[in-house]
N, C-alpha and C positions, 0 to 999 in steps of 0.2 A: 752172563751172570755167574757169580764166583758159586761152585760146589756148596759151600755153607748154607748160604742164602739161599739156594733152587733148594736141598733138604729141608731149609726149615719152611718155605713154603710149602713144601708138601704137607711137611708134620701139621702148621697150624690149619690149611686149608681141610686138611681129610677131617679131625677133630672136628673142625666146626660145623661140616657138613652131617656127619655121624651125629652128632649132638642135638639138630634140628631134628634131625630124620626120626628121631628117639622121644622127641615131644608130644605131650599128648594133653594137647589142650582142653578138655574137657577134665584134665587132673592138674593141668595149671592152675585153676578155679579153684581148687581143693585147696591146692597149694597155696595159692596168692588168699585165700579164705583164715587161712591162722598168720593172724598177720604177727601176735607175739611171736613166732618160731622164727618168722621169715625174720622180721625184722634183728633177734639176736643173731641170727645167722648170717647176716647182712655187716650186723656189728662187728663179731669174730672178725671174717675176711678181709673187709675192706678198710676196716680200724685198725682193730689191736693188732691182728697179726704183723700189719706194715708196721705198727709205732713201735711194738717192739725189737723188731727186724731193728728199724734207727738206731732203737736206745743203744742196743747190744755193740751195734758196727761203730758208732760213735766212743762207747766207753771204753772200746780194747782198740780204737784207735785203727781198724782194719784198713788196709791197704785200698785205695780209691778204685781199679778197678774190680776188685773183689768184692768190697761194698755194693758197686753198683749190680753187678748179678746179683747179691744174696736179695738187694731191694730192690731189681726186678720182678724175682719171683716174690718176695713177699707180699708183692704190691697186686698180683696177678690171679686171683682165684678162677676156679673153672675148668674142669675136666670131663669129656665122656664118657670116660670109662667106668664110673662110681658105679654101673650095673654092678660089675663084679669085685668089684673092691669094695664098696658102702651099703651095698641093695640086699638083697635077702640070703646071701651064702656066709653073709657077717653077722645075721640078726636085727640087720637093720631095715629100713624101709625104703622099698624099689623105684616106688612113687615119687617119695621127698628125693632121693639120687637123681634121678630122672631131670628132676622139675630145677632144682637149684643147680646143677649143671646148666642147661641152656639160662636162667635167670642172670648166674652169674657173669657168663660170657657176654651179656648181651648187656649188664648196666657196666662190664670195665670201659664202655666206650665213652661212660661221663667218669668216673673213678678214676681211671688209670692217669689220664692227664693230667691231673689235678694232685692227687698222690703223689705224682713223679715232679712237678712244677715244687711240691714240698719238703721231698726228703733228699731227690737225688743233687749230687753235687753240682756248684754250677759250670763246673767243667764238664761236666755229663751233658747238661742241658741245652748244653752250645754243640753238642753232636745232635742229643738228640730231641729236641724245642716238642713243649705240648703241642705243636701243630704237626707237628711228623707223627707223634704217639698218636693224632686223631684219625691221620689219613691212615693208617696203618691200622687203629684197629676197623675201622671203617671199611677198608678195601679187606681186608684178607681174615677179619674176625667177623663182622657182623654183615659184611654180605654171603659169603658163606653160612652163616648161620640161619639167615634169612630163605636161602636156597635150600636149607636141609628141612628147614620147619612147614617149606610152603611144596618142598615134593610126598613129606610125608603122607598128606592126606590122597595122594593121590597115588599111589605104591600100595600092593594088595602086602598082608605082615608078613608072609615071606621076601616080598623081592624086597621089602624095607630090611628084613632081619640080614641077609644076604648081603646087599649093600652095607650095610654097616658093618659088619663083619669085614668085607674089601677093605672099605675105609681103615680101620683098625690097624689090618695087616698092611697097607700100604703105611701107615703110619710108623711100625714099629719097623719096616725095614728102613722108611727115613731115616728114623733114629738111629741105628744101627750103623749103617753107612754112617752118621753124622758123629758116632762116637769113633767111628774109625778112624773116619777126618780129620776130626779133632783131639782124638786120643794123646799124638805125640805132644803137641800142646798144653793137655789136660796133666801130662806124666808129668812134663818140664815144671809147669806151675806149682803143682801139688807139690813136689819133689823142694823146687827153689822159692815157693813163699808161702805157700798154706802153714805146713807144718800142721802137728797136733789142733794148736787151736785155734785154726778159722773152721777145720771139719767138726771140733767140738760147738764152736759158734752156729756153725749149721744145725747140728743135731741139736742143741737148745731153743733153735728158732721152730725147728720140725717138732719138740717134745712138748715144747708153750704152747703151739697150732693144735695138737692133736688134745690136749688138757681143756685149754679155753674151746673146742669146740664140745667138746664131751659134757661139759658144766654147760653150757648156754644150749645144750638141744634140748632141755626142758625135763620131766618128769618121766615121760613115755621114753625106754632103753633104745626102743629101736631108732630112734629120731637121734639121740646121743649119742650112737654107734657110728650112725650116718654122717653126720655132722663134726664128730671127731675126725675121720677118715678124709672127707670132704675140703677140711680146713686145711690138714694136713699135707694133701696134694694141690701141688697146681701146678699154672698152665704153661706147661715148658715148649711148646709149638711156639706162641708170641713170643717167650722170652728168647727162646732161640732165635726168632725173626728180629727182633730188634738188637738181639746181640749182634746178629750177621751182617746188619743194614747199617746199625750205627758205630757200630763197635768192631770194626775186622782187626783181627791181628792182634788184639788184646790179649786179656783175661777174664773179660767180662762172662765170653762163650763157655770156658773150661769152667767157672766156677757157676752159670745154670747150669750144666749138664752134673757138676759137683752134687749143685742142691738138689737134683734129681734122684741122683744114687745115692745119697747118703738119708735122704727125706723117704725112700724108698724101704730103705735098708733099718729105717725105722721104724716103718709102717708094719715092716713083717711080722714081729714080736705080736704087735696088736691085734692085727689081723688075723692071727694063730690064735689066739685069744677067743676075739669074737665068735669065731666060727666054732671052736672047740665049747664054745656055751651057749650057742644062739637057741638050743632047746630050754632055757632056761627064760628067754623071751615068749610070751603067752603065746600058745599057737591059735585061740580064737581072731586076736588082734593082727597075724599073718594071715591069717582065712580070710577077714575082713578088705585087710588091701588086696589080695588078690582078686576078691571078687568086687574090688569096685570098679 
């Protein structure tokens, strides 16, 4: 199995294990209970963020494997890490991070085909057919997810917190490794076809994600916080996995791991942000989720 592809099955496999392990179905309820929230939030990710990801890659004409990573990720919502990125160190709330992370992973396995069957090129599609998108997230996204969700209850919250933690770090030395791997790659392209503005196309598709999430988390800051954040990140384990399975030798790989760093690198301003005001979010309404 080629280097790429064993990384990026680490990366998506620990994620979606960490993700399960992190559920807590009796706040799933809460969560699946405000269905106006869920639903804009459903909207954000799995709509607008992709439609515009299109408009944009269509209107400046982006170069066919470039396009197809930027709408990958755009096409890909779902991350475990929103603890600390979106949950309470931002002012946001821990619960709704929590709950829309596994939610999300788990409905890209009807989205993602369907999505991709609509925006990506049909050169792409002949690599990589809705029925490969399905076994794929099937094997390596939602049975993983499945396994984290149904060990959780059975894990006292340490050896849960513990494991997830592993998970984590086994995750970002994936990554690590995988930008090493890829790095010469990543230099060549950036260097010979990005230029200024496919990373400016990036960061317009990362500044739209983090806006339309912030306006559709509703009235309550925390949920807006979260939600911002949330839209803003995704799920670079699958995209890297379909990059490496369908896509080797491309550009496809160097420009997810692009949208990673630069969607990152966006997130930081905001994130500074959040955190330098989340005293400014009510602290009875943080008492509240914590002791639910």
């Amino acid at each position: 199995m080629p280097l790429p592809k064993m990384l990026a099955l680490i990366m998506i496999v620990s994620t979606m294990i960490s993700s399960g392990l992190q559920v807590d179905w009796s706040r799933m309820r809460e969560t699946l209970g405000q269905a106006g929230l869920l639903a804009r939030a459903l909207f954000a990710n799995f709509i607008l963020v992709p439609a515009f990801a299109y408009l944009v890659v269509r209107h400046f004409n982006v170069t066919t494997d470039v396009a197809i990573g930027i709408l990958l990720m755009s096409m890909a919502p779902g991350v475990p890490f929103l603890v600390n990125s979106a949950g309470r160190n931002v002012g946001g709330s821990l619960v709704f991070a929590l709950e829309i992370a596994f939610l999300f992973s788990a409905l890209s396995l009807i989205t993602i085909p369907i999505t991709a069957t609509l925006l990506l090129p049909p050169a792409a599609l002949a690599h990589a057919p809705a029925a490969k998108f399905l076994t794929t997230l099937v094997l390596f996204q939602i049975v993983p997810l499945l396994i984290g969700a149904l060990l959780a209850p059975r894990l006292s919250d340490s050896a849960a917190t513990t494991l997830t933690k592993v998970l984590h770090l086994l995750f970002f030395a994936a990554l690590l490794v995988l930008l090493v791997v890829v790095g010469p790659r990543l230099i060549q392209v950036v260097s010979a076809t990005y230029g200024a503005g496919h990373l400016l196309i990036i960061a317009a598709i990362g500044l739209f994600s983090a806006v339309v999430g912030w306006l559709l988390g509703g009235p309550d800051r925390q949920y807006r916080r979260t939600l911002s954040i949330a839209t803003l990140m995704r799920n670079i384990g699958l995209c890297a996995l379909i990059a490496a399975t369908s896509f080797p030798g491309t550009a496809v790989a160097p420009t997810v791991l692009t949208y990673l760093v630069i969607t990152f690198i966006v997130s930081l301003p905001i994130r500074v942000f959040y955190a330098r005001t989340r005293e400014a979010i009510s602290r009875p309404a943080l008492a509240r989720e914590a002791h639910s």
